[in-house]
C-alpha positions in Angstrom: 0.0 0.0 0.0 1.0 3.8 -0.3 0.9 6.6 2.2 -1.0 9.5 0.2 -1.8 13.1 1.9 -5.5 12.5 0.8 -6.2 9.3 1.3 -3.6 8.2 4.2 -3.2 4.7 2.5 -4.9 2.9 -0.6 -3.5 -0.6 -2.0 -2.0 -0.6 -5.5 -2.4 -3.3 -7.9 0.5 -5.3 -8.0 0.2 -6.2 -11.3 0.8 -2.6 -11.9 4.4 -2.5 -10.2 6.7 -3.5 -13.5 5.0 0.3 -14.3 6.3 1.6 -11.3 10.2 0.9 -12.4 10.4 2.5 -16.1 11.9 5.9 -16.4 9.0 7.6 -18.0 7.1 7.5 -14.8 10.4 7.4 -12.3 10.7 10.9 -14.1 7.9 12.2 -12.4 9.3 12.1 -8.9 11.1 15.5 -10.0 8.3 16.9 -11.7 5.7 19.3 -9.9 2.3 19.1 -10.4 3.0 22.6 -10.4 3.7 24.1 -14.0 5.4 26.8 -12.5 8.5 25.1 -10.7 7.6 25.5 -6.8 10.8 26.7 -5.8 9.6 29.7 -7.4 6.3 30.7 -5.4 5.9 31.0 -1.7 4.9 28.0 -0.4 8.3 26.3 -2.1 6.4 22.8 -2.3 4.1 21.4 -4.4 2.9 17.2 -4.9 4.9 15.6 -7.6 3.1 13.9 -10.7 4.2 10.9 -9.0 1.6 11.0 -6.3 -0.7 12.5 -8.5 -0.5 9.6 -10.9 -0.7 7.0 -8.3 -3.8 8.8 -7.2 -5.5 8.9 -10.5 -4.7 5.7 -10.7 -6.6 4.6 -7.2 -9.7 6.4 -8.3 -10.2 4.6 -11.5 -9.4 1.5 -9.5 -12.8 2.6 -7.6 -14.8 3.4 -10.6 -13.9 0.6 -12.3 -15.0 -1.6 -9.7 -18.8 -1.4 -11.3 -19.8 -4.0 -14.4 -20.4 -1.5 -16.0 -16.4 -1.5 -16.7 -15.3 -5.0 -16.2 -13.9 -5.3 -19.8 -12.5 -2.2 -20.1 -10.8 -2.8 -16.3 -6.6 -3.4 -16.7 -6.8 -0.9 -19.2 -8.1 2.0 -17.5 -5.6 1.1 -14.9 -3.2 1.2 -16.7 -3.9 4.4 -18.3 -4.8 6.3 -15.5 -1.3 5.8 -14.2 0.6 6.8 -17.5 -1.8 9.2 -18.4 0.6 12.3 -18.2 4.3 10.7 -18.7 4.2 13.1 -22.4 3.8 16.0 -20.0 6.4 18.1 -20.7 8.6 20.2 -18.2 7.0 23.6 -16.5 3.8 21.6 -18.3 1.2 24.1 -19.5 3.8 26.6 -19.6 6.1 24.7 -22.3 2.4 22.8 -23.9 2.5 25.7 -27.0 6.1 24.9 -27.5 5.7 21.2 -27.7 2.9 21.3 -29.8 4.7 23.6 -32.0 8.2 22.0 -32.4 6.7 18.6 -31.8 3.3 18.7 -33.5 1.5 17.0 -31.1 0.1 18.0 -27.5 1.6 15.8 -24.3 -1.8 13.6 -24.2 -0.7 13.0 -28.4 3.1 12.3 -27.3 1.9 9.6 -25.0 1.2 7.1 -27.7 5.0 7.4 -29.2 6.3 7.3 -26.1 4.1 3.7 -25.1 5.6 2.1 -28.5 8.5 3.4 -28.5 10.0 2.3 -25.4 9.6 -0.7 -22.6 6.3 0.2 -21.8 4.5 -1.8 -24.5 5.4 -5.3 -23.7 5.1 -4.1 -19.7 1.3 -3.3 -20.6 1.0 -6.7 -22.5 2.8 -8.9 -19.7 0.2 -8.0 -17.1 -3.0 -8.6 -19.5 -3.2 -5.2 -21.1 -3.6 -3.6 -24.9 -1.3 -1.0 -25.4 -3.6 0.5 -27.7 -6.7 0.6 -25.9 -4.1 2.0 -23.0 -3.4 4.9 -25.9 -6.7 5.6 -26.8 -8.6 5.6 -23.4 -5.2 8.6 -22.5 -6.2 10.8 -26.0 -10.1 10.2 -25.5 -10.5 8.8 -28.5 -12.3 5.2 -26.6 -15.5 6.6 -26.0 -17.6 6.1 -23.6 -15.0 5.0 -21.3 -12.3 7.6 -21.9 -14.1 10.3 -20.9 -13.3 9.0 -17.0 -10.4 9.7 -18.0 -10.1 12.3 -20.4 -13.3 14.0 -20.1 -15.2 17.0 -18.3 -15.4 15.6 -14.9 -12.8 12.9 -14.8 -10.6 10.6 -12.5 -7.7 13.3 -13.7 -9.6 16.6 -12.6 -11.2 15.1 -9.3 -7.5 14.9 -8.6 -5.6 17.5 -9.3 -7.0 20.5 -8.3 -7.6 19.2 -4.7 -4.0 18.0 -4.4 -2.8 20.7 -5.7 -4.5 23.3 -3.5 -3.4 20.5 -0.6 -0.1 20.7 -1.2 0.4 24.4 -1.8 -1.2 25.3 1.2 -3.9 27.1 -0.6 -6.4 25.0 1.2 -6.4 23.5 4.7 -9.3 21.0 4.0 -10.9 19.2 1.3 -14.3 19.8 0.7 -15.4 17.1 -1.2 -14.2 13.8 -1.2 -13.0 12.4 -4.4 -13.4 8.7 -3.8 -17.0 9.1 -3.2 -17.4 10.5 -6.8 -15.2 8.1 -8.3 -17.4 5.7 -7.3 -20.5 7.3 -9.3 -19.6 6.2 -12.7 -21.6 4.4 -14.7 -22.4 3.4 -18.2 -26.0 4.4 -19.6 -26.8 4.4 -23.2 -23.8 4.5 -24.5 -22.9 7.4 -22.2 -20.9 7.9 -19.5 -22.8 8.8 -16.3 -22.2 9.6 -12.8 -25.2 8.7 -10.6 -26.3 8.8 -7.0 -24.1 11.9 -6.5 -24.6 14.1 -3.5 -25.0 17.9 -5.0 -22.7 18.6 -2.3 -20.2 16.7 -3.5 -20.0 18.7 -7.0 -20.3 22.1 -5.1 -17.8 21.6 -3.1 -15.8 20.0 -6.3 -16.9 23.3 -8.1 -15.1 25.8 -5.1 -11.8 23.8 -5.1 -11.7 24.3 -8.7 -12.1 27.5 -8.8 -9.7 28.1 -5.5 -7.0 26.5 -8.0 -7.8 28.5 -10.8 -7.7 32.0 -8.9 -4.3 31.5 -7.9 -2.9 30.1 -11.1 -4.3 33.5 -12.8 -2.8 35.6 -9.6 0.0 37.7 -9.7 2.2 35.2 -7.9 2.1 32.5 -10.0 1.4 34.5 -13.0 4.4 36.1 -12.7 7.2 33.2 -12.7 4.7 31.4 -15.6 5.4 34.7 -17.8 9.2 34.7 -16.9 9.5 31.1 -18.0 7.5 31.6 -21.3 9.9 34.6 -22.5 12.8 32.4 -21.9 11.1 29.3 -23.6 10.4 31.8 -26.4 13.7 33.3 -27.0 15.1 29.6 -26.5 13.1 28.4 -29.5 14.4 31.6 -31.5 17.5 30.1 -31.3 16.7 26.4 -31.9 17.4 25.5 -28.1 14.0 23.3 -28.3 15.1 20.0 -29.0 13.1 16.7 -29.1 15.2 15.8 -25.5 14.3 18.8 -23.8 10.5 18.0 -23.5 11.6 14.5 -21.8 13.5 16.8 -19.3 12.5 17.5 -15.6 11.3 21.0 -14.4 15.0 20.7 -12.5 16.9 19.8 -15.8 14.7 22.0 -17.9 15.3 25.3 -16.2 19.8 24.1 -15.8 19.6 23.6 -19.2 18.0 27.2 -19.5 20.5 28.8 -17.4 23.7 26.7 -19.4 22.3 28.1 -22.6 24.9 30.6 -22.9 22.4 33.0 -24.3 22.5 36.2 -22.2 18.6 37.0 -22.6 18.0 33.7 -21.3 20.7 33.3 -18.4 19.4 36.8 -17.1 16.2 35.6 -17.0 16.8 32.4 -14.8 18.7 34.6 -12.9 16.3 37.0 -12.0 13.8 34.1 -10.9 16.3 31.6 -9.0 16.7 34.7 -6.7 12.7 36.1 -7.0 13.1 39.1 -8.8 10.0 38.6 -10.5 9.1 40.8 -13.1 5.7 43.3 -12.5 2.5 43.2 -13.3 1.9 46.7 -15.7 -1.3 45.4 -17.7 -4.3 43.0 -17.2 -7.4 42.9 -19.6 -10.1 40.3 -19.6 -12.2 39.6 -22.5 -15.3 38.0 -21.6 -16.8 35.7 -24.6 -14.2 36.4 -27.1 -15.0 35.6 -30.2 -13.7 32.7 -32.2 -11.2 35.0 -34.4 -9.5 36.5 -31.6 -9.9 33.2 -29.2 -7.6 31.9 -31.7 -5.3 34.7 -31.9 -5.3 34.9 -28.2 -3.9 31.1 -27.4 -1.2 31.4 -30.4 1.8 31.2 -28.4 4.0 32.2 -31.8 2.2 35.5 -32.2 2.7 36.6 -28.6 6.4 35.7 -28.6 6.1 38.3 -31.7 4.1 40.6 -29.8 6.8 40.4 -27.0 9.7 41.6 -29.3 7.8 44.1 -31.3 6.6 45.5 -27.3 10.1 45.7 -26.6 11.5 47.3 -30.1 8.3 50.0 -29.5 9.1 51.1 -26.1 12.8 51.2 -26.8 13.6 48.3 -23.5 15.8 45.2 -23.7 13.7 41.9 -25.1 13.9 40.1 -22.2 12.7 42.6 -19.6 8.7 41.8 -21.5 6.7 39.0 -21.4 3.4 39.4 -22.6 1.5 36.5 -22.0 -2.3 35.8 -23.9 -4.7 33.1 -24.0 -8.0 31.6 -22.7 -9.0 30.4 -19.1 -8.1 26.7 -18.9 -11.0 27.3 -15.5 -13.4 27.0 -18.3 -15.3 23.8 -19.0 -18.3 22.6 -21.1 -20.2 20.1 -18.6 -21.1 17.4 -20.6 -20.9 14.1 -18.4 -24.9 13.9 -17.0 -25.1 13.8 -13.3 -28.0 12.5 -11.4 -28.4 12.0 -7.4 -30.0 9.0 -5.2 -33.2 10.3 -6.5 -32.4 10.4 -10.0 -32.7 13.9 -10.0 -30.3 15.9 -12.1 -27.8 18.3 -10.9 -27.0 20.9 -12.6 -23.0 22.4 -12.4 -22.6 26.3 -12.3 -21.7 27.5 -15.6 -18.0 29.3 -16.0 -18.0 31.8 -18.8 -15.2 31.4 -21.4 -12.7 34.4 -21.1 -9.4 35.9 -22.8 -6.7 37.3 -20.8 -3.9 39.5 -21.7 -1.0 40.1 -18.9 1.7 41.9 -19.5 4.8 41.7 -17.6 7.8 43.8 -17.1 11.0 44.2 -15.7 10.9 46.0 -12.6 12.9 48.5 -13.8 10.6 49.5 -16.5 7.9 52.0 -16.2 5.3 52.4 -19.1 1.6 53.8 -18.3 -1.2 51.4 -18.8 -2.4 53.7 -21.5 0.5 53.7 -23.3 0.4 49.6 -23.4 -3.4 49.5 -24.1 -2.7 51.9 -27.3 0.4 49.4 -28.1 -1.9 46.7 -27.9 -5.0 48.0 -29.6 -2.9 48.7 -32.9 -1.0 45.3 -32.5 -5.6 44.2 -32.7 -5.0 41.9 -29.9 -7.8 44.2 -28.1 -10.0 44.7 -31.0 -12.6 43.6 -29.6 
């Protein structure tokens, strides 16, 4: 069995333990569940996605517990433990990068990095199908992958709670995820979650929302924007190689500060000893559009909009980092949820939003008029 800060102890398949010795998911003992390294924010400690993974992979375990999932069983089990070993390192931070350079997001790299290594005959020894393993990671097995890749899944009743645990955000839970773990069901083809308490979902609902208001605050903002413009400058000089996305947040940000490249080495710099850079701009854009959605989460154009900020207002490249996109807080609720009664329950909706942040080098002073005109002409704010 294993000692976990949420649920004290759980047993772990033993079937499961050759999984527990490769070095895809070895990696993940130095590898924050944290995108943003956590010797960079206050509380300096954060879970790995080692104990997240082993999580994950105890609440399928519950779920799959059901008929409604016998056949699909070993599998899900399987994939709940491996389901982030493409993730690269600072995660969501480096994700545009990968995509990018790789062509393919870290739930896509999963599948190459199953064939390609000792994995695959792992997952066949102990009675599993790679494949299945692959799909039910990408979503692509459906009904059953959306427990683990959908809108309320095994992943997501995890991770924000451990992650607000760990980071001292929270003192307490306020829902217990083993409870709805053990909700699933199948139901015309559908995946369900019945006899639910609504309290449950509300109090899954808050915890979400606790994580997403500090990964959009200043504090953690800040460090994410940091690590971007030295990701971006990095690519810019072809510093994004294939074996850097198999790195560890640790490895990542040495290999950052080895570069040789003074923009970057100044920037690792500045955050190894918190000199953060400031906040000078924020602007939300409720419902954007589909147009400027697009242009909002295309990493390429900011790392543009960063230098062409910077040749504007006359300031070195690396003292900017402006940072765009949409709220990953955002979900479209599709999994139907019933309680004991059969009564629906209905999950608060969570309006879509752009965001814009701009970040600066302390020592750099430009009025928030002067950026929104910058920005306006660059139509990043035309709506």
């Amino acid at each position: 069995s294993f000692i976990d800060r949420i649920f004290f102890s759980f047993d772990f398949h033993q079937i499961l333990e050759p999984l527990l010795h490769t070095k895809e998911l070895q990696r993940f003992h130095h590898f924050s569940l944290s995108a943003v390294p956590p010797w960079l924010l206050p509380s300096g400690t954060f879970a790995s996605r080692f104990e997240h993974s082993l999580a994950v992979c105890h609440l399928a375990d519950i779920a799959t517990r059901h008929p409604d999932f016998a056949e699909i069983r070993t599998d899900m089990l399987i994939a709940s433990l491996l389901h982030d070993i493409g993730t690269p390192p600072f995660a969501h931070v480096s994700d545009p990068f990968q995509y990018r350079i790789m062509d393919h997001t870290h739930e896509e790299a999963t599948g190459p990095m199953i064939r390609r290594s000792d994995i695959s005959p792992i997952i066949q020894s102990i009675g599993g199908n790679p494949e299945r393993v692959v799909k039910l990671i990408s979503g692509a097995l459906l009904p059953y992958s959306d427990m683990l890749a959908g809108t309320i899944d095994v992943d997501n009743l995890d991770n924000s709670l451990r992650w607000n645990l760990s980071g001292g955000i929270i003192s307490t839970a306020e829902y217990d995820s083993q409870l709805i773990a053990a909700c699933y069901r199948i139901k015309n083809n559908t995946l369900t979650m019945e006899g639910v308490d609504s309290s449950w979902m509300s109090g899954w609902e808050r915890d979400r929302q606790t994580a997403y208001e500090y990964v959009y605050s200043d504090v953690n903002m800040s460090p994410a924007a940091m690590i971007t413009r030295a990701l971006s400058i990095a690519e810019k000089h072809s510093l994004l190689t294939d074996d850097f996305f198999d790195m560890t947040d640790m490895g990542a940000m040495q290999y950052l500060e080895k570069s040789r490249i003074p923009e970057i080495t100044s920037l690792v710099e500045e955050m190894n000893l918190w000199n953060m850079y400031t906040l000078a701009y924020k602007q939300t854009i409720v419902s954007p559009s589909m147009n400027t959605a697009s242009l909002l989460k295309s990493h390429h154009g900011t790392a543009e909009l960063s230098d062409s900020f910077a040749t504007h207002f006359h300031i070195p490249t690396r003292h900017v980092s402006i940072v765009t996109g949409t709220s990953k807080a955002y979900k479209d609720h599709t999994i139907p949820i019933s309680d004991s009664f059969e009564k629906p329950i209905r999950l608060s909706a969570i309006e879509n939003h752009g965001y814009v942040y701009v970040y600066l080098h302390p020592s750099i002073n430009i009025s928030e008029q002067s950026i929104r005109t910058f920005l306006t002409s660059s139509e990043v704010l035309s709506e």
